[in-house]
C-alpha positions in Angstrom: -22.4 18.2 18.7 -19.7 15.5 19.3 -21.8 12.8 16.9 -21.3 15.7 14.5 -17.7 16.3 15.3 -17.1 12.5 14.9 -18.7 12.4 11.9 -16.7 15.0 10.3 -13.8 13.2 11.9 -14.6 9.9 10.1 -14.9 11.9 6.5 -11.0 12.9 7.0 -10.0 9.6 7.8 -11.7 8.1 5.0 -10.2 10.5 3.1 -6.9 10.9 4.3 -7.0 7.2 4.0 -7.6 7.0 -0.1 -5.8 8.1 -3.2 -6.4 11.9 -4.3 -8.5 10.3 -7.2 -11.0 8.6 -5.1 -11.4 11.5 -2.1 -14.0 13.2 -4.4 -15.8 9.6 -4.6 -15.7 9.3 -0.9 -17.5 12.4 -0.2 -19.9 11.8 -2.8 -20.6 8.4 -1.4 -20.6 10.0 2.4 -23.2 13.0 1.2 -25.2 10.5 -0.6 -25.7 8.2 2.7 -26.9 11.4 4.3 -29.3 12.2 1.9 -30.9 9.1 1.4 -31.2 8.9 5.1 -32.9 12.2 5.2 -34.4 11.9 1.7 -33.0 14.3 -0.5 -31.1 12.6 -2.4 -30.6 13.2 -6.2 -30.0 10.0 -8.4 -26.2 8.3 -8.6 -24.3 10.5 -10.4 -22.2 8.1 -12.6 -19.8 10.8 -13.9 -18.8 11.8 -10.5 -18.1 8.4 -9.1 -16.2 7.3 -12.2 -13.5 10.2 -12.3 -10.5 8.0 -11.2 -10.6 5.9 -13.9 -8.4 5.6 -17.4 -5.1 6.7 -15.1 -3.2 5.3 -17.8 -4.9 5.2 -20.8 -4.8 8.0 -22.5 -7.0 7.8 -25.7 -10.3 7.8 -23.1 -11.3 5.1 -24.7 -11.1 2.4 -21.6 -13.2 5.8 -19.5 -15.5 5.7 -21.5 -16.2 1.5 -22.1 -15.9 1.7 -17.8 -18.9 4.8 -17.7 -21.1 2.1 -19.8 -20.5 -0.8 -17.2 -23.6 -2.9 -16.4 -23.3 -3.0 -12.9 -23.4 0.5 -12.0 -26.0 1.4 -14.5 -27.8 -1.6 -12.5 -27.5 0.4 -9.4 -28.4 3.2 -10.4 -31.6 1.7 -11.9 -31.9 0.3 -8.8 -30.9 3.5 -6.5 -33.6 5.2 -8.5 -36.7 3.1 -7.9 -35.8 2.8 -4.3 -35.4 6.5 -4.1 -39.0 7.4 -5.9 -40.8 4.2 -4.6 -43.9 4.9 -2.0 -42.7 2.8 0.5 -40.1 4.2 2.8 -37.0 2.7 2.9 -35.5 1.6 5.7 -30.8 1.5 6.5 -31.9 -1.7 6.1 -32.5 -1.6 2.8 -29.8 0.6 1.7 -27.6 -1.5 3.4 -29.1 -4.4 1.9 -28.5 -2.6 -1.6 -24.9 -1.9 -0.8 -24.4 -4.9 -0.1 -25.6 -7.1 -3.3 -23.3 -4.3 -5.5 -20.4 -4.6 -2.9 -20.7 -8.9 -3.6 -21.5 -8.2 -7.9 -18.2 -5.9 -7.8 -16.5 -8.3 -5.6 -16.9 -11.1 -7.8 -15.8 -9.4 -10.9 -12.4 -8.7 -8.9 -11.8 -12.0 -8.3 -12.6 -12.8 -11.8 -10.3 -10.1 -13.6 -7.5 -10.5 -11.2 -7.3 -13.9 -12.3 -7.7 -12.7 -16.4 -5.1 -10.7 -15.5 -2.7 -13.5 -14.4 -3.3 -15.8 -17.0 -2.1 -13.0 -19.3 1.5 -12.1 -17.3 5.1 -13.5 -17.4 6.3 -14.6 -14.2 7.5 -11.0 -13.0 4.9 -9.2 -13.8 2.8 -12.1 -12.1 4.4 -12.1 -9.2 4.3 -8.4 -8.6 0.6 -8.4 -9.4 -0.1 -11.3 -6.5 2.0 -8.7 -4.4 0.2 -5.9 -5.0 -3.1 -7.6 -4.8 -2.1 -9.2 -1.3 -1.4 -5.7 -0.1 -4.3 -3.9 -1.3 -6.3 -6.4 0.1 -4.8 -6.1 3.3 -5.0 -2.6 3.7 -8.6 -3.2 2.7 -9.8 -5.8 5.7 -7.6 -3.3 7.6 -9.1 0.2 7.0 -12.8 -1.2 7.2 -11.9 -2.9 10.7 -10.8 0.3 12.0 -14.0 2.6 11.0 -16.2 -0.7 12.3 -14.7 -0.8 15.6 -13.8 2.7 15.8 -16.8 4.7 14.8 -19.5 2.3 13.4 -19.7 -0.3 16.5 -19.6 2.4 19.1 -22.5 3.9 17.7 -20.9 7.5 16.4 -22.5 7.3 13.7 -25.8 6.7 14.1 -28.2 4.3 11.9 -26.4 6.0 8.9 -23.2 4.5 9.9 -23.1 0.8 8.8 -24.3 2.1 5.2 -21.9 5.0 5.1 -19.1 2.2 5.6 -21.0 -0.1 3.0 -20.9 2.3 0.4 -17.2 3.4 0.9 -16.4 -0.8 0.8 -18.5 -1.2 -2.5 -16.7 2.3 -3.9 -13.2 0.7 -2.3 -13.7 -2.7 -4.5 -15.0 -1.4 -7.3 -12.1 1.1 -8.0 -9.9 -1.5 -7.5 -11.4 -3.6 -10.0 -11.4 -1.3 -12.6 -7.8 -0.6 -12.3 -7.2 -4.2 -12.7 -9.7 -3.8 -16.0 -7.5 -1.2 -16.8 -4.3 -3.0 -16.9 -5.8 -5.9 -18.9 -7.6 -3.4 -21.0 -3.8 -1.7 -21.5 -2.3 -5.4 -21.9 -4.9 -6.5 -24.9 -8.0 -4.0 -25.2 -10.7 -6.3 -23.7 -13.0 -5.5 -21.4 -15.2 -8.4 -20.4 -17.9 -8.3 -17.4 -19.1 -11.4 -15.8 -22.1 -9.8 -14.5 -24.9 -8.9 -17.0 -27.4 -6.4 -16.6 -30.6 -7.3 -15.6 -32.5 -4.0 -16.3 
């Protein structure tokens, strides 16, 4: 009873802790990490994961280039043969899953942030680097706290380390496509470093 009363702890920080946008993502990503434990789960629902994105462009177009990313159709190919493979996967394995999309989307970060640079004035630049550090602070930050708070002390069980995985890959990935999305706004390119390999 109190692992499950952590647990559901945990969810509200996580929640509380990200924009409106994302809290639907969260829960997804949460409920998924139970399922796959248990598994039950259905495949990566794209659409679902996907609805913060295009805050400010309003034509839909720059939604609908990010729903047609390689990397998470990559995952999903990936989530999928995991999921209806034979063999029995371990948290290892998810874990080890989260963690090759959590580096793919990481790297893409550092490579639009620094697109997006290249293409500001001085203001806008500096601002930019400012929000960046900040976001990146809060980042280290928030996924200290659930570590040492819920993940180390064992509250959450096996599922623990690969719930926090997935909200770290869900964390950098939205941030990357708002940076997308700025550069998208600034000159309508959208160009991915990673190619898919499916």
């Amino acid at each position: 009873m109190k692992g499950k009363i952590l647990f559901l702890l945990f969810i509200t920080i996580v929640f509380s802790s990200c924009q409106n946008s994302s809290q639907l993502t969260t829960l997804n990503s949460e409920t998924k990490t139970k399922e796959i434990i248990e598994g039950r789960s259905d495949p990566y629902n794209n659409e679902v994961s996907s609805m913060s994105i295009g805050n400010y462009d309003l034509t839909g177009d720059f939604y609908d280039e990010m729903l047609r990313n390689p990397i998470d159709h990559d995952y999903e190919v990936e989530f999928d043969e995991a999921q209806n493979s034979k063999e029995i996967i371990t948290t290892m394995g998810w874990g080890a899953l989260e963690s090759k999309y959590t580096e793919i989307w990481d790297k893409e970060l550092i490579q639009i942030y620094k697109k997006l640079l290249s293409k500001l004035d001085r203001e806008p630049r500096e601002a930019l680097i400012e929000s960046q550090k900040e976001w990146l602070q809060y980042h280290l930050k928030e996924t200290k706290f659930v570590e040492k708070t819920f993940v180390n002390n064992g509250y959450l069980g096996t599922q623990g380390s690969v719930s926090l995985g997935m909200v770290i890959r869900e964390r950098i990935r939205e941030r990357t496509m708002q940076l997308f999305e700025y550069r998208y706004l600034l000159d309508g390119e959208v160009e991915f470093l990673y190619q898919s390999k499916k």
